[in-house]
N, C-alpha and C positions, 0 to 999 in steps of 0.2 A: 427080528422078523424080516424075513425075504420080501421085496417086495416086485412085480413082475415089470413093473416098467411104467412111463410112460406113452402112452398110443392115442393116436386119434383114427376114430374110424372116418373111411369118406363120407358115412351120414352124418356124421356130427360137421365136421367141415361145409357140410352140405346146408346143414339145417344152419350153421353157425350166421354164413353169408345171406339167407332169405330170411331169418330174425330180423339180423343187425338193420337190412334195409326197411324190413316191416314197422320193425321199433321205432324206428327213429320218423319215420316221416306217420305214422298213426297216432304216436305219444309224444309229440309236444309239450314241454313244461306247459302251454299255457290250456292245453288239455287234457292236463294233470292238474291243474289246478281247479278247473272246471268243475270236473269231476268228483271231488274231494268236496264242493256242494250240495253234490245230486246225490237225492235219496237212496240209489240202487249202489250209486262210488265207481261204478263201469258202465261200460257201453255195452249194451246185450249186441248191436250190431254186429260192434266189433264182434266179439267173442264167437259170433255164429261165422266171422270169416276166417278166424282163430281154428272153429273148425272145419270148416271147410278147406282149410289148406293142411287139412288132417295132423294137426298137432296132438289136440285131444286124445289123439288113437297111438302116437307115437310108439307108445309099451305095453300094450295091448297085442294081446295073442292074435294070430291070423284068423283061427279058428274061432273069433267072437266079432269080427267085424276090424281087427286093429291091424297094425302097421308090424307087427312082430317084434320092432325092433328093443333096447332094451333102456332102461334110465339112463344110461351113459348119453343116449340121443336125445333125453329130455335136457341135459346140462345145457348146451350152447342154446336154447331156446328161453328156460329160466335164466339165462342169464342176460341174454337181452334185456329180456323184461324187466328185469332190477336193472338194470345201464337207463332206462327209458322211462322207469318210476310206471311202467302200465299198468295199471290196476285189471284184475280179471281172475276167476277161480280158476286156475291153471292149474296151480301147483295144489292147492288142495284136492282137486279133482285127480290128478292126479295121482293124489296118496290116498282115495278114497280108493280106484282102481287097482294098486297096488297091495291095500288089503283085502281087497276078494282074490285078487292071484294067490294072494301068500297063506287065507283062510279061510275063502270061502269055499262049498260043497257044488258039485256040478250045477246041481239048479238055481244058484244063486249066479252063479257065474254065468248061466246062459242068459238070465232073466234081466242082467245088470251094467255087464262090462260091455253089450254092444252098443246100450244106451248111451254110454259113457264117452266111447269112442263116435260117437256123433256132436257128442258137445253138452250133455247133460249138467248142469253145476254140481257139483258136492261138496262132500266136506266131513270131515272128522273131527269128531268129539271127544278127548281122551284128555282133557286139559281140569283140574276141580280145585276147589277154592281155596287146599292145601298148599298147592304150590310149587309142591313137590316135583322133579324133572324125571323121575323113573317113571314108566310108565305103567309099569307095575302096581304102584300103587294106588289102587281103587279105593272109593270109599263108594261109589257108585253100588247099586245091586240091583239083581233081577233074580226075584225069586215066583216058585209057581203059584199060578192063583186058582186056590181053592174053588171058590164061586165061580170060575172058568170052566170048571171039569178036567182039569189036567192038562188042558191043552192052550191053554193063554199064562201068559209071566205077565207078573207085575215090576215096575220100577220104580225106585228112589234113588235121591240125590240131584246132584247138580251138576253141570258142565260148563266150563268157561272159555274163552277163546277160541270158538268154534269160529274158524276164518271164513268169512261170507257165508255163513248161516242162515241168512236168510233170505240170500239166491237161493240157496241148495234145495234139489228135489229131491235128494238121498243123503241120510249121514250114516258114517258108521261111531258108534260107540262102547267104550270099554267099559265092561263093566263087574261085577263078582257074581258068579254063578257057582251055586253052591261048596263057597267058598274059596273057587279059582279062579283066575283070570277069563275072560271072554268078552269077545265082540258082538255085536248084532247091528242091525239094520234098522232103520227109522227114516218116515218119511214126513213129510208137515202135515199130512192129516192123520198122522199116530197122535201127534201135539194137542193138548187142548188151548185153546185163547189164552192168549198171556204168560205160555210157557216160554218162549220164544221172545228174545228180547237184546234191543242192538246194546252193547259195550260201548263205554268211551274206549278210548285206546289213544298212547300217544301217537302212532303212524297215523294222519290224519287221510293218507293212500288208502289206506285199505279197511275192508269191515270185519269187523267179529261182533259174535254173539255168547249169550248166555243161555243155557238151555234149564228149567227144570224139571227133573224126570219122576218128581214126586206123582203115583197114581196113575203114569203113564202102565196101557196095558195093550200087551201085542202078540200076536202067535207064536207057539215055539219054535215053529221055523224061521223068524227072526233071526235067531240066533244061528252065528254062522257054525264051523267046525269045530268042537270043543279042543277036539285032540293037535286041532292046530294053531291054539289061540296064541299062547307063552311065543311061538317062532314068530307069528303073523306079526305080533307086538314089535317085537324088535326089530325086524326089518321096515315097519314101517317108520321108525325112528331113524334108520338109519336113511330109512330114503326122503327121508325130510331133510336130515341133517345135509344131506348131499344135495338136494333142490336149495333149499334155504343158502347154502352157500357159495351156490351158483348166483344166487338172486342180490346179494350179499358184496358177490366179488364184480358182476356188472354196476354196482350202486358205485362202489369205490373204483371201481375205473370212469362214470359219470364226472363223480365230484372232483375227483382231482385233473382230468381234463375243463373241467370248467372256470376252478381254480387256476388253473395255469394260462388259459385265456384271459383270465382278470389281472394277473402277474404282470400282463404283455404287454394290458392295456392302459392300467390304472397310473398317472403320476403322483407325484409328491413331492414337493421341495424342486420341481421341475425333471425329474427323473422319474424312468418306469420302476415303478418299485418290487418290480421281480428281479431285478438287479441287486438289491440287497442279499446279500447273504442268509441274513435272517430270515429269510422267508424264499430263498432258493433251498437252501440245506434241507428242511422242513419237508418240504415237496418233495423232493428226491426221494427221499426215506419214504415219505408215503407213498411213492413210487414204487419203492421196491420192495414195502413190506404188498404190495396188493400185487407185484408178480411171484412172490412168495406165496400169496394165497392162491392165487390163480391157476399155480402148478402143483398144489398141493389139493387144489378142486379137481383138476384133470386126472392127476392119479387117482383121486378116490374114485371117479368113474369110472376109470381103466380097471381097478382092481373090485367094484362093490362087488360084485360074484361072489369074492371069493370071502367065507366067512369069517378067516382069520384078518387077512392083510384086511381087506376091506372094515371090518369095522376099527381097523385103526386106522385108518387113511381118512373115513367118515370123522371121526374124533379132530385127526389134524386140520382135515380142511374147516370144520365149523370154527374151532380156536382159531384158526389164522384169519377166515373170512369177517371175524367178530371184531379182531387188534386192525387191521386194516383198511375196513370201511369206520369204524370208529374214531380212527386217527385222523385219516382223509377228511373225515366232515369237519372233525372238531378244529383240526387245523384250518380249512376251508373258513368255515365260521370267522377264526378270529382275523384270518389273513384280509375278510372282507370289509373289516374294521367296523362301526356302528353299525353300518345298513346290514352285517352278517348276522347280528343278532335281533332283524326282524322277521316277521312270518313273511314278508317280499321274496327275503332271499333264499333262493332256493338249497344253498346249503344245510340251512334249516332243516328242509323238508329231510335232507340226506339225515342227519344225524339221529330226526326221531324214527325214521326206518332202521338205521342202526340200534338203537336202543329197543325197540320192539323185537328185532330178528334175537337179538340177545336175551331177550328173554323168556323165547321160545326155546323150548328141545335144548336147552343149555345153553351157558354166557362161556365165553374163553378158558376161563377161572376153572368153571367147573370141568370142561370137557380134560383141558390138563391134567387138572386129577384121576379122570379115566381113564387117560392115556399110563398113567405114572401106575396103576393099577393093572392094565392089562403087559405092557412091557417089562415091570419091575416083579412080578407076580413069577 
């Protein structure tokens, strides 16, 4: 498969340089860590100057209040964010966005995406207790209710992983509607008490929820596009996959910069121990598997447009952003000897965001085999 190149537009360069400085001096590890106490896990502040320096609206049509521009300009912004561990509904919100562009019907879109582009939280429900990474399959339903008079659905099941669920003022979720795939719309007063409920999770960064949709009842205008459910699906896995490892390949360039700081400083036996081989050679590699990912995150942006290349470029970059930041931590970890394997160090922190992003929308292993499927097909 052809692939078109790699490119950087000037907004991404643009947006690349007012991330990296925002990141860095707003998220301080020790206001990451902070955080990661507090009952909300972000700072509403922040996130209201998050949008106000119009990120939220980044991919967002003109004609709804947003920036025009396309995911490609969300990359160097999610990627800060994972360089700087900043906790905030960005990237969900963003994929919340992205399924009304890709499914939702004029009045949903007019009602929704300018909210959005101002800084609204959201979030996406498409994750159930099965486990399963297609997102295809539902066990979720929404069927009509009788005692309604035709004009309310009812829902059952469950949803898991809802990322900051309980910021969110809008979710969208997937669900089986007469027998096929579909989306709809739900908001925390559809929810009864106690439907809504926090997840542990190993990334102690960030929040998910559990939703149950058992008895939940909503209008049929909930429900987004029928005819455009099966595309809206996939693309917004795909724009996950491509946010996620953005978020992914800044985490793994964090940690092995931090890493190599401690190489430079730390002695032993009266020598700096980034001197040893053992733990130069190491680094390197992690080095170069996370500019392997890094360039294979940029083409996926370069090319998501386009249906074929792009969803193979979405495939490589999550595989590689997955082997990458995993490495980096894990080597991180042991290079910091005892103190690497307490909750202190913040390597730690790196390696359960690696394992979490991995368990999201697909681990390495599996995107492989998608790839070995759509190339060798």
């Amino acid at each position: 498969m052809d692939f078109a190149g790699l490119g950087y537009s000037e907004a991404q360069i643009d947006l690349l340089d007012i991330a990296a400085n925002f990141c860095r001096d707003k998220s301080p590890m020790e206001r990451v860590r902070k955080l990661m106490d507090s009952p909300a896990g972000f700072d509403e502040a922040l996130w209201s100057e998050m949008a106000a320096l119009g990120w939220t609206a980044i991919a967002i049509p003109q004609e709804f209040g947003g920036a025009g521009l396309s995911l490609a300009e969300v990359v160097p912004v999610a990627e800060q964010m994972g360089r700087r561990m900043l906790a905030s509904p960005f990237i969900a919100s963003a994929l919340v966005a992205q399924a009304l562009i890709a499914g939702g019907n004029g009045a949903q879109k007019a009602a929704w995406l300018p909210q959005l582009a101002q800084g609204m939280p959201a979030s996406i429900a498409l994750f159930e207790p099965h486990g399963d990474w297609d997102l295809a399959h539902i066990t979720a339903t929404a069927k009509a209710d009788v005692d309604g008079g035709g004009e309310q659905i009812r829902l059952s099941g469950e949803k898991q992983f809802v990322q900051w669920g309980e910021a969110a003022q809008l979710m969208i979720a997937s669900v089986l509607w007469e027998g096929s795939p579909a989306l709809l719309l739900l908001t925390p007063g559809d929810l009864p008490a106690g439907a809504l409920r926090r997840e542990a999770i190993v990334d102690e960064t960030k929040r998910s929820a559990a939703i149950t949709l058992d008895g939940v009842t909503l209008p049929r205008t909930a429900l987004l596009d029928q005819d455009k459910a099966a595309a809206a699906l996939s693309h917004i896995d795909r724009a996950a996959l491509l946010l996620q490892s953005a978020e992914m390949c800044g985490g793994a360039q964090r940690v092995i910069d931090t890493t190599a700081d401690y190489l430079q400083t730390r002695k032993q036996f009266g020598a700096v121990i980034g001197g040893y081989q053992a733990l130069k050679h190491p680094t390197v590699n992690a080095y170069i598997e996370y500019e392997k990912a890094r360039s294979l995150l940029y083409s996926a942006a370069y090319n998501f447009a386009d249906q074929g290349a792009g969803k193979v470029a979405v495939h490589m970059a999550k595989a590689a952003a997955d082997r990458a930041y995993s490495y980096a931590a894990d080597r991180a970890i042991q290079f910091h000897g005892g103190f690497g394997f307490t909750h202190d160090c913040d390597a730690g922190l790196h390696r359960r965001a690696a394992i979490f992003h991995a368990s999201q929308h697909g681990d390495a292993a599996w995107h492989r085999a998608k790839l070995a499927d759509l190339l060798l097909a």
